[in-house]
C-alpha positions, 0 to 999 in steps of 0.5 A: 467330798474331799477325802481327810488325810490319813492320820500319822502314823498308819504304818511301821516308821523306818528310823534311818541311821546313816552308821553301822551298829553299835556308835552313838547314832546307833543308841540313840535311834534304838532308845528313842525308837523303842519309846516312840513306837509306844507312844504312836501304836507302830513299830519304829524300826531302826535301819543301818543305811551306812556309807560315804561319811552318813551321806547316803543314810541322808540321802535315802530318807531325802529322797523317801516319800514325804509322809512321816514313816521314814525318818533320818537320826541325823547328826552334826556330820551332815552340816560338815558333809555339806562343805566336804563333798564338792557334790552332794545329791542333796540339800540337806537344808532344804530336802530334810525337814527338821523335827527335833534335836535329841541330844548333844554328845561331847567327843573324847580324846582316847588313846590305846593304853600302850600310847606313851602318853598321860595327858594331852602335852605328852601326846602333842610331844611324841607327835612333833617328834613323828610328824604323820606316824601316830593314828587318828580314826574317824567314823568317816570323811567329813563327820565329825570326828575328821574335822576334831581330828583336823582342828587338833592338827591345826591348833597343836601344830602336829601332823597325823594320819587320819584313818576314817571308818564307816562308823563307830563299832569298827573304830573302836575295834581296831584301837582297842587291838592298836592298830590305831594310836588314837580317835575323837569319837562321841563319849557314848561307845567308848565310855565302858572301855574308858571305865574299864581301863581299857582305853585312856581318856585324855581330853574332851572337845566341848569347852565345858567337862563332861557329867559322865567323865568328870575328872577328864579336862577339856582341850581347852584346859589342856592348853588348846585355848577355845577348842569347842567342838561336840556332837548332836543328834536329832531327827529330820524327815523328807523335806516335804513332809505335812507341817502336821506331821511335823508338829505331832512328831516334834510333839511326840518326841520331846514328851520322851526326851523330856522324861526321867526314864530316857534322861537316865538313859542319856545319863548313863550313855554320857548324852545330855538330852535337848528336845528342841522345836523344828525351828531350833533345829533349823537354826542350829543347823544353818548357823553350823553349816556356816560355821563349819564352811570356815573350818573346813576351808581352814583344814582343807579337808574336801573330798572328791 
């Protein structure tokens, strides 16, 4: 008699994020984590795999066995990745099969307070005027925030000095004690010192403004006319993983995306909640692999 496969899940899921605590990755994974092992009977437990710009995170949960209990929060630095790095160990297309887009962050121009500069035309001034002295930090070479960084440089004529980080904690560290002049990092870990006046937002990246910061102009009002550039998160599994599987995750995840309590949550963080299928998924991520080939091969931003 042919054995039935044994229902998902039929142990602990492990939820990979590819940064240290404490960035946008990080929150996100532990909120839905929490609502999701409510919802499936196990624990989800979050794991922080961070290392060579959220590569590694990916590569672990590519390589895990594909049953649906290890699971990767990945984010639009993986279809840059596949352009940056000459060689990856990886198809991040074919060996991680998506299940949903959880949301979409817009990055924030932030500067230290002690930046002689209010707004995104000051800030471009004292950058002409010092080509390569002020300080941009990322969470990594090739995520996302290296490529806003890059694209600033190329459509303001500037030249700065990219400092890149394994993830969104030590970043905000190091520019909130100045260290570093500035960063384009998702809205989520920098919101309280904005609000506190602990860091000054200048300009967010997507084209339209942000719910969570209102009266902050995009780049594009500021003068750099069509910088569109955000953030989105979501989950893949290994990509051999059972469609079923997929299906009863994808299923699972968007009833949680979609329900008032974790939209609040997202509010609150200045997220704006997706909850789309696996093919939605798939489609985003080919057409931003594609459009990401041409900005990488513009800045000229390649890693060995």
């Amino acid at each position: 008699m042919a054995q039935a496969a044994p229902s998902w899940p039929s142990k602990p899921i492990s939820l990979i994020v590819p940064f240290p605590a404490g960035g946008t990755t990080d929150v996100l994974a532990r909120a839905l984590g929490l609502e999701l092992s409510k919802a499936v009977g196990q624990p989800v437990i979050v794991e922080n795999k961070p290392g060579a710009g959220a590569t590694l995170g990916a590569d672990f949960v590519a390589k895990a066995r594909p049953d649906g209990h290890t699971l990767l929060m990945g984010a639009v630095h993986h279809t840059i990745a596949t352009s940056v790095y000459k060689k990856l160990p990886y198809d991040f297309q074919k060996n991680l099969a998506p299940v949903t887009t959880v949301a979409l962050v817009p990055n924030v121009l932030v500067v230290n307070p002690n930046v002689p500069a209010r707004n995104v035309k000051e800030l471009l001034a004292l950058a002409r005027a010092e080509p390569g002295k002020l300080t941009y930090g990322s969470n990594g070479n090739g995520t996302g925030q290296h490529l806003i960084g890059a694209q600033f440089e190329g459509m303001g004529g500037v030249q700065l000095l990219h400092v890149p980080y394994k993830g969104s904690g030590p970043l905000t560290v190091d520019l909130l004690g100045g260290q570093i002049t500035m960063s384009f990092d998702t809205i989520t870990p920098v919101l309280p010192q904005i609000k506190s006046g602990k860091l000054r937002a200048l300009a967010v990246t997507t084209i339209k403004r942000s719910p969570a910061l209102p009266e902050v102009p995009t780049l594009d009002e500021a003068g750099l006319k069509g910088f569109d550039l955000g953030t989105w998160f979501g989950i893949l599994a290994p990509g051999a993983t059972p469609g079923e599987v997929v299906t009863r995750l994808n299923t699972e995840m968007v009833k949680i995306i979609n329900s008032a309590e974790f939209r609040k949550k997202m509010a609150d963080i200045g997220a704006e909640p997706i909850g789309n299928t696996p093919e939605q998924m798939a489609a985003q991520i080919k057409g931003d692999t594609e459009r990401f080939a041409k900005l990488v091969k513009d800045a000229k931003v390649i890693i060995e």
